[in-house]
C-alpha distance (Angstrom), angle and dihedral (degrees) to the residues before:
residue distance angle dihedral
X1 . . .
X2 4.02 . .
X3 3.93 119.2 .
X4 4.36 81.8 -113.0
X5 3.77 80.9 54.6
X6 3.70 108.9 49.7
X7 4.12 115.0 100.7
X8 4.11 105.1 -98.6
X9 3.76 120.3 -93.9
X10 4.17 100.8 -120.7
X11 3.54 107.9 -163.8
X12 3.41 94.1 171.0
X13 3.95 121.1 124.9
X14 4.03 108.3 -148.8
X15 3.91 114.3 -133.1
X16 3.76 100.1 -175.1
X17 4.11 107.4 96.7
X18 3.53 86.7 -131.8
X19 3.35 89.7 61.0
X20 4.26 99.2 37.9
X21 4.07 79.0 67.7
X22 3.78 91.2 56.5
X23 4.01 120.2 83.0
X24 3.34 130.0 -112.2
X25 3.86 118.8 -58.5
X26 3.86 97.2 5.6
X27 3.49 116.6 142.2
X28 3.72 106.3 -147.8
X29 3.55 106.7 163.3
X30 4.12 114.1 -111.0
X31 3.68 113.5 -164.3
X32 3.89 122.6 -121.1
X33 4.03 93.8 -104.5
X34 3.88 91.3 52.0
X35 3.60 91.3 61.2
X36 3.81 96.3 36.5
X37 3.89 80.5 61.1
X38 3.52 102.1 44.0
X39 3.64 94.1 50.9
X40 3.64 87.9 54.3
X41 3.99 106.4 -111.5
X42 3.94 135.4 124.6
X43 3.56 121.3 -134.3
X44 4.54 83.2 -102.7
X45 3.55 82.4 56.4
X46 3.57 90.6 69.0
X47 3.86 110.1 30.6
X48 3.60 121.3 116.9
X49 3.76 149.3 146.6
X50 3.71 84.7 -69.3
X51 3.94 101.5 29.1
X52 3.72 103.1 51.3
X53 3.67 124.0 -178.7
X54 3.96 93.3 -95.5
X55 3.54 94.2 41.6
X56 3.50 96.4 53.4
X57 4.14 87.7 52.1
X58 3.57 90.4 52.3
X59 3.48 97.3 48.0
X60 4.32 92.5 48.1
X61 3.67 84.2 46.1
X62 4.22 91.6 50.5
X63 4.14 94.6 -124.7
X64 3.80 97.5 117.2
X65 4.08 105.1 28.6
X66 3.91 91.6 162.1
X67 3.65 109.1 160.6
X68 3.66 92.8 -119.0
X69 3.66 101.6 50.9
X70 3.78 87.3 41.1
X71 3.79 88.0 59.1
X72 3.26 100.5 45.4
X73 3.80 96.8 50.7
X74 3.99 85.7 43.8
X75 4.26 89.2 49.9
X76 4.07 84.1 51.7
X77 3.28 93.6 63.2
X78 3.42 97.0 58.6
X79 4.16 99.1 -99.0
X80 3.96 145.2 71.9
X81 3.80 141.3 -90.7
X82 3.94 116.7 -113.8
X83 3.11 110.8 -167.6
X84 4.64 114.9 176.1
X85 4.16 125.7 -179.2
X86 3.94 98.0 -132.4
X87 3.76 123.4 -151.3
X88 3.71 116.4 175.1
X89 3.65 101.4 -66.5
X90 3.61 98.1 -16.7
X91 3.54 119.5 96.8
X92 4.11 138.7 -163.8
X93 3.56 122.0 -168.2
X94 3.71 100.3 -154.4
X95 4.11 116.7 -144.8
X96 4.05 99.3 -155.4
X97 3.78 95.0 173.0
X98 3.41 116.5 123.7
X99 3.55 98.7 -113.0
X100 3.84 93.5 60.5
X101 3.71 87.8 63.4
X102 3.71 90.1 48.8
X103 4.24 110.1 119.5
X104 3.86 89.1 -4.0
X105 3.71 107.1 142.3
X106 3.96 118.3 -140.7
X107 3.59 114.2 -118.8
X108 4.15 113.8 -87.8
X109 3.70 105.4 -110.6
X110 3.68 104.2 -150.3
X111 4.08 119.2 -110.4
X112 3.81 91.9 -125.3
X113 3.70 95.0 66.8
């Protein structure tokens, strides 16, 4: 089995109770005011230039999921966004800072197309 092919290594402790229930390496989906909660914050806790008080409420109630916002709110709380293209059993972990894509060429798109 390839290194792109191997199951991902999840490190990741769940906080939610929901989730405490749940054994290791499950990935039942905890929504974004469970672990607001859990890690012990109010919604004022978080707000911000970037996190305002209706952003925030969209984002807990999954209307506006932009990546941004997402990892902002995410950073707030104290952690980091992972975010992974999925294709059966293989599995990307995508690095969408900025300074991944820093001195990556795009692709040469052929003259004859």
């Amino acid at each position: 089995m390839s290194r792109l092919e191997s199951p991902p290594l999840d490190l990741t402790v769940p906080a939610s109770p929901r989730a405490k229930r749940l054994p290791p390496g499950s990935r039942v989906p905890v929504p974004l005011a469970q672990i607001r909660k859990d890690v012990g914050l109010l919604r004022t806790d978080l707000q911000s230039p970037v996190l305002t008080s209706e952003r925030l409420s969209a984002l807990e109630a999954h209307r506006d999921l932009d990546l941004d916002a997402l990892s902002a709110y995410v950073r707030a709380l104290g952690g980091h966004l992972e975010v992974a293209a999925v294709f059966g059993v293989r599995r990307y972990p995508l690095d969408l800072s900025p300074q991944a894509a820093e001195g990556v060429e795009p692709d040469e798109i052929p003259d004859d197309l």
